[in-house]
C-alpha positions in Angstrom: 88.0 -71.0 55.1 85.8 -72.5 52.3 87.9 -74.3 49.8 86.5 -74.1 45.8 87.9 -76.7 43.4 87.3 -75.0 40.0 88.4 -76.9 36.7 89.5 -74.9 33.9 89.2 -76.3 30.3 92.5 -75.6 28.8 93.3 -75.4 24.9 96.8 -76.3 23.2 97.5 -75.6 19.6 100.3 -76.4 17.5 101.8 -73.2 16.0 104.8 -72.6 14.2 107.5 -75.2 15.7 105.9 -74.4 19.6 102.9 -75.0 21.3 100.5 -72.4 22.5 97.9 -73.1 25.5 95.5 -70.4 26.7 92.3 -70.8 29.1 89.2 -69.5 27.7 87.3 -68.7 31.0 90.4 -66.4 32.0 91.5 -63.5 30.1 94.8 -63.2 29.2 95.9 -66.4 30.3 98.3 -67.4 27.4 101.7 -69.0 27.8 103.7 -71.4 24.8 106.0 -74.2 24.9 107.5 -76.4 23.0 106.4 -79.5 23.5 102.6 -80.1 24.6 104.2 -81.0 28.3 106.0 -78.1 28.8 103.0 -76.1 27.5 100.9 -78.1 30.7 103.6 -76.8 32.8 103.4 -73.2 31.6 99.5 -73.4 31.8 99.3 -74.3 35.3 102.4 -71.7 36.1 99.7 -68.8 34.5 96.2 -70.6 36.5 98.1 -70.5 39.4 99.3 -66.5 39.1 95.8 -65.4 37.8 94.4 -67.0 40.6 96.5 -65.8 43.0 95.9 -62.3 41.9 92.2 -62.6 42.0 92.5 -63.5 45.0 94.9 -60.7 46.3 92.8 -58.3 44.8 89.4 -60.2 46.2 88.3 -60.9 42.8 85.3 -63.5 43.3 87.8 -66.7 42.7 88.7 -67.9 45.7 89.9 -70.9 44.8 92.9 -73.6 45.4 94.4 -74.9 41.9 94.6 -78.6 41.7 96.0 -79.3 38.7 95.6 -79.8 35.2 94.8 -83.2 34.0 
């Protein structure tokens, strides 16, 4: 099996008193915490389940999730 690195640019906003992060390039990929760390967390959580998904579903990301930097 072919292995695809993919690198997603991820976006975290201050709003209210939490955090929210979302990933442009994937739909519906939003998730909040409340410090910018635990909003990293939560982001990779949501890659990582939209990923797997695609995959199931043999969406054209076939991909393994490295991290987020």
């Amino acid at each position: 099996m072919d292995t695809k690195i993919l690198t997603f640019r991820t976006i975290i906003e201050k709003d209210g008193k939490y955090y929210h992060g979302y990933v442009p390039s994937l739909p519906g990929c939003h998730t909040q915490g409340d410090t910018i760390e635990e909003t990293r967390k939560n982001l990779k959580e949501a890659i990582e389940g939209i990923l797997l998904v695609m995959k199931k579903y043999k969406s054209s990301a076939q991909a393994v999730f490295k991290g987020i930097r």
